[in-house]
C-alpha positions in Angstrom: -138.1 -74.7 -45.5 -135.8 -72.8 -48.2 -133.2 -70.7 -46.8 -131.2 -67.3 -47.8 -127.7 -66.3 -48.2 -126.6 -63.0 -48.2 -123.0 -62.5 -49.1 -121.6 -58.6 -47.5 -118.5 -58.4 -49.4 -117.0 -55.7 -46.9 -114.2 -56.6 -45.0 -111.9 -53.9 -42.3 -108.7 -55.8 -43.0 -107.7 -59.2 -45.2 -106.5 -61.8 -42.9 -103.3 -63.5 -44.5 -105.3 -67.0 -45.1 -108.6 -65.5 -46.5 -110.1 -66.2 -50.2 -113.6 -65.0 -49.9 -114.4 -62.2 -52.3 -114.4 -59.0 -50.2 -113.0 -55.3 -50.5 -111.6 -52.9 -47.8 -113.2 -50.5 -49.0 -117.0 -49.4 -47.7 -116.7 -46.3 -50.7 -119.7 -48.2 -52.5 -121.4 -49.6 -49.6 -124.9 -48.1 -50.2 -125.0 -48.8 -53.6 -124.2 -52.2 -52.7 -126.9 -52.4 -50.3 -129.1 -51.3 -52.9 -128.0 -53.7 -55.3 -128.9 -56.6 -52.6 -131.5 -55.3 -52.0 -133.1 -55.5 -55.7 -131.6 -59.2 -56.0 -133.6 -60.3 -53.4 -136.8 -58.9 -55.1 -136.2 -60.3 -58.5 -135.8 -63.7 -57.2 -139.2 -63.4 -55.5 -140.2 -66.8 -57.6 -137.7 -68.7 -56.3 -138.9 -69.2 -53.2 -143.0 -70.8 -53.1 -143.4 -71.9 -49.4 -141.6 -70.5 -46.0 -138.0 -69.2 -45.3 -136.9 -70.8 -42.6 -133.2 -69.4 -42.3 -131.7 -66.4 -43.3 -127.1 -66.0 -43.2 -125.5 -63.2 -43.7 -122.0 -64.0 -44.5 -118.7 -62.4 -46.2 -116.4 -60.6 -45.7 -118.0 -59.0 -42.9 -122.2 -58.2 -42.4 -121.8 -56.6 -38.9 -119.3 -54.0 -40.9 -122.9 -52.5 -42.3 -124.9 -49.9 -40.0 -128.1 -51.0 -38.5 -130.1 -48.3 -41.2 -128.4 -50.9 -44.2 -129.3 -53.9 -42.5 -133.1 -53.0 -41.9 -133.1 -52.3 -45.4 -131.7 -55.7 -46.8 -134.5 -57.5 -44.0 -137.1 -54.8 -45.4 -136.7 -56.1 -48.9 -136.2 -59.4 -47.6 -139.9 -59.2 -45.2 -142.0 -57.5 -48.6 -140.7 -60.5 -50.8 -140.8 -63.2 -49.2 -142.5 -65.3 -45.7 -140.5 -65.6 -43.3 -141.0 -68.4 -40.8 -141.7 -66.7 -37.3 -139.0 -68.7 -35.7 -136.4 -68.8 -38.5 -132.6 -69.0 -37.5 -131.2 -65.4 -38.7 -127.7 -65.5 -38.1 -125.1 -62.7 -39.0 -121.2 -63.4 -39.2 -119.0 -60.7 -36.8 -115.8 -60.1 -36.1 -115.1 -59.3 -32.4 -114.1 -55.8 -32.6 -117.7 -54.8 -34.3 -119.6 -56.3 -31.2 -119.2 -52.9 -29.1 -122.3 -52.0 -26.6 -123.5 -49.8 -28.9 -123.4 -52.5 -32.1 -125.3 -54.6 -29.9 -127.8 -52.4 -29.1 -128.4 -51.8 -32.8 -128.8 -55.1 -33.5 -130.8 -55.5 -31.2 -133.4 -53.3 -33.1 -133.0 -56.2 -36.0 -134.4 -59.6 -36.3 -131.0 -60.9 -36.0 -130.9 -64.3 -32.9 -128.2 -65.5 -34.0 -124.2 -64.3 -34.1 -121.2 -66.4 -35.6 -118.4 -64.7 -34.4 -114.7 -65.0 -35.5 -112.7 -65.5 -32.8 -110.1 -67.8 -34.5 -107.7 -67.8 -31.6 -107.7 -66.2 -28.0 -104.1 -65.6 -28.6 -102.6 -62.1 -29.3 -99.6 -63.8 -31.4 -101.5 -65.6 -33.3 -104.0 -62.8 -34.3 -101.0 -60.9 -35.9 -99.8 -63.7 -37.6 -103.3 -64.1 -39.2 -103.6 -60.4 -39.4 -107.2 -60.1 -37.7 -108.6 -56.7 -36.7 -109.4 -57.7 -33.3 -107.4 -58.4 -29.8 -107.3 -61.7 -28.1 -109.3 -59.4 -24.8 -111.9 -58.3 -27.6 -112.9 -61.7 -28.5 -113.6 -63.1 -25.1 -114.9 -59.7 -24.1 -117.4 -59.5 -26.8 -118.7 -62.6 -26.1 -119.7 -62.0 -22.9 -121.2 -58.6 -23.6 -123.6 -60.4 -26.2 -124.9 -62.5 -23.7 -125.4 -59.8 -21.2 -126.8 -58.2 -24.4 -129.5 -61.3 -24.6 -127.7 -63.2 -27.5 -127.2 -66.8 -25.8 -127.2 -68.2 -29.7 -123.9 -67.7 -30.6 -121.5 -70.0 -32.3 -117.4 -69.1 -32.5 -114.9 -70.2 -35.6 -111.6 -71.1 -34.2 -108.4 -72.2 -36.6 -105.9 -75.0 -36.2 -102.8 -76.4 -38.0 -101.1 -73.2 -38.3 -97.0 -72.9 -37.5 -97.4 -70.8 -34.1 -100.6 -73.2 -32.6 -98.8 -75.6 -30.2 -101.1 -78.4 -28.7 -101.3 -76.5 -25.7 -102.5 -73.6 -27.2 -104.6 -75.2 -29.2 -106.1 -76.9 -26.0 -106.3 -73.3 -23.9 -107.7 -72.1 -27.0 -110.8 -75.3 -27.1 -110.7 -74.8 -23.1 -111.7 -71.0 -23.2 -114.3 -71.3 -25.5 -115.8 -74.3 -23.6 -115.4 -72.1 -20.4 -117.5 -69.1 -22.7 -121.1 -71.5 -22.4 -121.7 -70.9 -26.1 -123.8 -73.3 -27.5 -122.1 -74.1 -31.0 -118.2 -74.0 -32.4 -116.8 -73.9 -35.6 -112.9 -75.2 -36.3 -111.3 -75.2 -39.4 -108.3 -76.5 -40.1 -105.8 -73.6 -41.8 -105.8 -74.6 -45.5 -103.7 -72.8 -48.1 -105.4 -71.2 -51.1 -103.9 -69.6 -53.6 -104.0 -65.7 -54.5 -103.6 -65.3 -50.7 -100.9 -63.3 -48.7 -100.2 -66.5 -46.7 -99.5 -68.6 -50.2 -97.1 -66.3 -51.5 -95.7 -65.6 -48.0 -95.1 -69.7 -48.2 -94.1 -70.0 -51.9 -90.9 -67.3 -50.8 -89.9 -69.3 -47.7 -91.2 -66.4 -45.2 -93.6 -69.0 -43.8 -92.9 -72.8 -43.2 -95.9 -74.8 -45.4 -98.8 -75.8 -43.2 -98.0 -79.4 -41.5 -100.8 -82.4 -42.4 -99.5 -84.3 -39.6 -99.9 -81.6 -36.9 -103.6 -80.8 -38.2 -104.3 -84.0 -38.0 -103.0 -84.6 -34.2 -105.2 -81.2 -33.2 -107.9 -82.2 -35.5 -108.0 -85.2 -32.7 -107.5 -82.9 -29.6 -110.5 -81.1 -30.8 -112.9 -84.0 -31.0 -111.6 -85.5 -27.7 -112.2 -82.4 -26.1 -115.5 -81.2 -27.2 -117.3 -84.5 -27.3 -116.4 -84.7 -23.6 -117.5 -81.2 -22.6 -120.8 -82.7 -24.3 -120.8 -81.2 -27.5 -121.9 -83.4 -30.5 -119.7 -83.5 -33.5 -122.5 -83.2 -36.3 -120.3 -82.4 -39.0 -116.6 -82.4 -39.4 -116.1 -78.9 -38.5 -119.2 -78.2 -36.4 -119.6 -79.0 -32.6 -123.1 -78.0 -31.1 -124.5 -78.8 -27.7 -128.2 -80.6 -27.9 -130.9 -78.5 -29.5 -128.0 -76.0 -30.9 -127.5 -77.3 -34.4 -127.3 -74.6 -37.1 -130.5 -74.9 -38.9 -128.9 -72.9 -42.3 -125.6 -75.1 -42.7 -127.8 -78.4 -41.6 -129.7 -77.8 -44.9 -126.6 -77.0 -46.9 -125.8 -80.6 -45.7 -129.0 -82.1 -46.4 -129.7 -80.7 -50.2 -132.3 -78.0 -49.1 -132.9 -75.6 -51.7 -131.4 -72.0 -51.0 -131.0 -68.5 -53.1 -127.7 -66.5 -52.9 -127.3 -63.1 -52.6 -125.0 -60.5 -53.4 -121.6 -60.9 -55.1 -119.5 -64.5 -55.4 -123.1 -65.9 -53.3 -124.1 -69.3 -55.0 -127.9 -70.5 -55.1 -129.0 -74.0 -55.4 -132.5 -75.7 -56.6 -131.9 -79.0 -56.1 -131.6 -79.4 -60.2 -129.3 -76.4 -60.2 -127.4 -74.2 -59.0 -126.6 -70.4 -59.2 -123.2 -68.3 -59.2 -123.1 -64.7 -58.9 -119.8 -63.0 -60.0 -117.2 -62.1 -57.6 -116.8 -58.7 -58.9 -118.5 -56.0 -56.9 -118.9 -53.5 -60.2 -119.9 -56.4 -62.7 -122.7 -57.3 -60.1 -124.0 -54.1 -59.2 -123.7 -53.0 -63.4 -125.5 -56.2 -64.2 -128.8 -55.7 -61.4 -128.6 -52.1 -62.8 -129.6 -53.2 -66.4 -132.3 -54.9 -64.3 -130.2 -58.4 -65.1 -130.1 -61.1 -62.6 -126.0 -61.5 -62.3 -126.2 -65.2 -62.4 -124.2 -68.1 -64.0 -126.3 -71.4 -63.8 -125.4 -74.6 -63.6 -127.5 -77.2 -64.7 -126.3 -80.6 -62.5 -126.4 -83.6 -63.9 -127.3 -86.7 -62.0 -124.2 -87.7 -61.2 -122.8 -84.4 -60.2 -126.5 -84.8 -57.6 -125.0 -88.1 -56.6 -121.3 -86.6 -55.7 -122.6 -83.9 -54.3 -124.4 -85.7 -52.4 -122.1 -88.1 -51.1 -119.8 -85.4 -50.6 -122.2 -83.6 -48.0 -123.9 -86.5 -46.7 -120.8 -88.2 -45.3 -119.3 -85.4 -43.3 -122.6 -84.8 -41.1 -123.4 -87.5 -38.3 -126.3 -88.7 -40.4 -123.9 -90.4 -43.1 -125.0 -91.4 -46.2 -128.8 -93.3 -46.6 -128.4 -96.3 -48.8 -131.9 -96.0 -49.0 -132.0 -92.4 -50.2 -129.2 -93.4 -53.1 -131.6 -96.6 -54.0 -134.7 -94.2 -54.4 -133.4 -90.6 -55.7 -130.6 -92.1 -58.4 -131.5 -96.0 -59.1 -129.6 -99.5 -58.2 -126.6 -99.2 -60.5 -125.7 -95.6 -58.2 -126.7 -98.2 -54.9 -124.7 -101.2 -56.4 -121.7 -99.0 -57.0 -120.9 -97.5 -53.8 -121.6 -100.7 -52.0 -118.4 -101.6 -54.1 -116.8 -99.2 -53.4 -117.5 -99.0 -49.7 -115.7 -102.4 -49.3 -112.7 -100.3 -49.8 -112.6 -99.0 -46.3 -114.8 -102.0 -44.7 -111.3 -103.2 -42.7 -110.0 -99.8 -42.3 -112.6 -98.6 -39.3 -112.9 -95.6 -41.2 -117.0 -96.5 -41.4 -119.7 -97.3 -39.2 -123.0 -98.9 -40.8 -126.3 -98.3 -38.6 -128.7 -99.7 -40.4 -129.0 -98.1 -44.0 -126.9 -95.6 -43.3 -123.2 -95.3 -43.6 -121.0 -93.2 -41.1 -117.7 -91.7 -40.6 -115.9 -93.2 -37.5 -113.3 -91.0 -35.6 -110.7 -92.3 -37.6 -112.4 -92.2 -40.9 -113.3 -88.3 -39.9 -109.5 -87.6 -40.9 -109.9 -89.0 -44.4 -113.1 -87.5 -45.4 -112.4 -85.9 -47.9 -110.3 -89.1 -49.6 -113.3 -91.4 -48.9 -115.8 -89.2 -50.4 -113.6 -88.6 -53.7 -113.3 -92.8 -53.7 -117.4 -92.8 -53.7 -117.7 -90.2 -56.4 -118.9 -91.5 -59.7 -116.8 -90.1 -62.8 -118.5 -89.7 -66.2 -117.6 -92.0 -68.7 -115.8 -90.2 -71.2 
């Protein structure tokens, strides 16, 4: 079943590491809702069957009152069908998750919160600049499930200067000790235009440290893995049963529309790029214009893509699948290329399909790029 993004480009504060397309400022907030809103009902043809997941990420959704959520699922419910047990999962920061939030949201179809924890240390919530206290995070965790929200999952962050191995194992340790059913990590990354990249480009903040990412990219698996969590993709942990059904089917090619500003769409054939520009996106829908850039993918760019999904999830990549969606030459090449890392115990073959081993999890990125197939020039 197809699935939606909605992208809420509202945020209270900009952490120091954060690239997403977001403004502080909720002055245009309705307007934007409206603008969603209309979106979602002029792509009513690119969806045929069911919807079986609906995210709303950011910025921040759970910024928006309950009055402009109903109206993004109203618009949503009179467009489209909605599986009766589709995952709908809304992003929140800690501090939005008060008694009475919850008991709005309660009102909603919402069953599902991903909530931003990042670190249970104060410290390290300055550093990042977060809105939220290290109290507020496990707090509000623990009011959701009183609240009857046991489907939660929680993003923490690694790598970063202050994050000892200590920390960073209190840090695993408390949300293990939390009973949620599903955690996010990410290791810190860099990206320009931040606060943190020009904070590191004038010497106020050391450059992030491969080596030590890599060494807590390690603790994390040990740790979660024995706490039984399985390690489906390289930055997602669930406990049986708990996969996220939206990111599984970024993983596995399922068609998707975006919504909203910077929110990108894909067909399968194509995909879709709105414009990260609040004004220029609500202008465009406005002149009763979809705000869309697409991208017509050629086969190869299916095949990268592919490979580039495929071999982060515990699935791996199917022979098979490359023999029968993109021909022999596609299946002939990466078996070449696979030889590359047949001595390193980076892989693990099961059958047809080819996975990541611990080891090979910390060069992902670098075995995927070795896969890719460049056009001829």
């Amino acid at each position: 079943m197809s699935g939606i993004y909605i992208h809420i480009p509202f945020c209270k504060k900009a952490c120091h590491y954060c690239d997403f397309h977001f403004s502080t400022s909720l002055k245009y907030a309705d307007e934007m809702v409206e603008a969603i809103c209309k979106e979602i009902k002029m792509k009513k043809d690119r969806i045929t069957g069911q919807v079986g997941s609906i995210y709303f990420g950011g910025g921040t959704p759970s910024i928006l009152s309950q009055v402009a959520l109903q109206k993004i699922f109203d618009a949503i419910n009179h467009t489209f069908s909605v599986d009766a047990h589709a995952e709908i999962t809304i992003e929140t920061n800690p501090d939005d998750l008060t008694a009475q939030k919850l008991k709005e949201l309660k009102q909603l179809p919402v069953n599902r919160f991903s909530v931003g924890i990042q670190s249970f240390y104060d410290e390290d919530l300055t550093w990042m600049n977060r809105a939220h206290q290290a109290r507020e995070a496990e707090d509000c965790i623990r009011r959701s499930q009183d609240a009857g929200f046991e489907n939660l999952t929680l993003d923490l962050i690694y790598g970063y200067p202050l994050l000892t191995d200590q920390k960073w194992l209190n840090n695993i340790q408390k949300a293990i000790e939390l009973e949620v059913p599903h955690i996010s990590a990410y290791a810190l990354t860099v990206e320009p235009r931040t606060a943190l990249a020009h904070a590191i480009k004038n010497k106020k903040q050391p450059p992030v440290n491969d080596n030590q990412s890599a060494a807590q990219f390690v603790i994390l698996m040990d740790k979660l893995v024995a706490a039984g969590f399985e390690h489906y993709e390289i930055s997602n942990f669930a406990k049986p049963d708990h996969y996220a059904v939206h990111n599984t089917n970024y993983w596995k090619g399922v068609d998707y529309i975006g919504i909203g500003p910077s929110a990108h769409g894909f067909s399968g054939q194509s995909r879709y790029m709105n414009p990260a520009n609040n004004a220029l996106y609500m202008e465009m829908l406005e002149k009763n214009k979809l705000p869309e850039i697409v991208e017509e993918l050629s086969l190869n760019d299916r095949f990268n893509e592919y490979i580039m999904t495929s071999l982060r999830t515990i699935w791996g990549i199917d022979l098979q699948k490359i023999n029968t969606d993109f021909g022999k030459d596609f299946l002939e090449e990466t078996q070449y290329n696979l030889k590359n890392f047949e001595d390193k115990d980076w892989l693990v073959t099961q059958g047809n399909h080819i996975c990541l081993s611990q080891n090979g999890k910390l060069f992902a990125d670098h075995i995927a790029s070795e896969l890719f197939i460049v056009e001829n020039d």
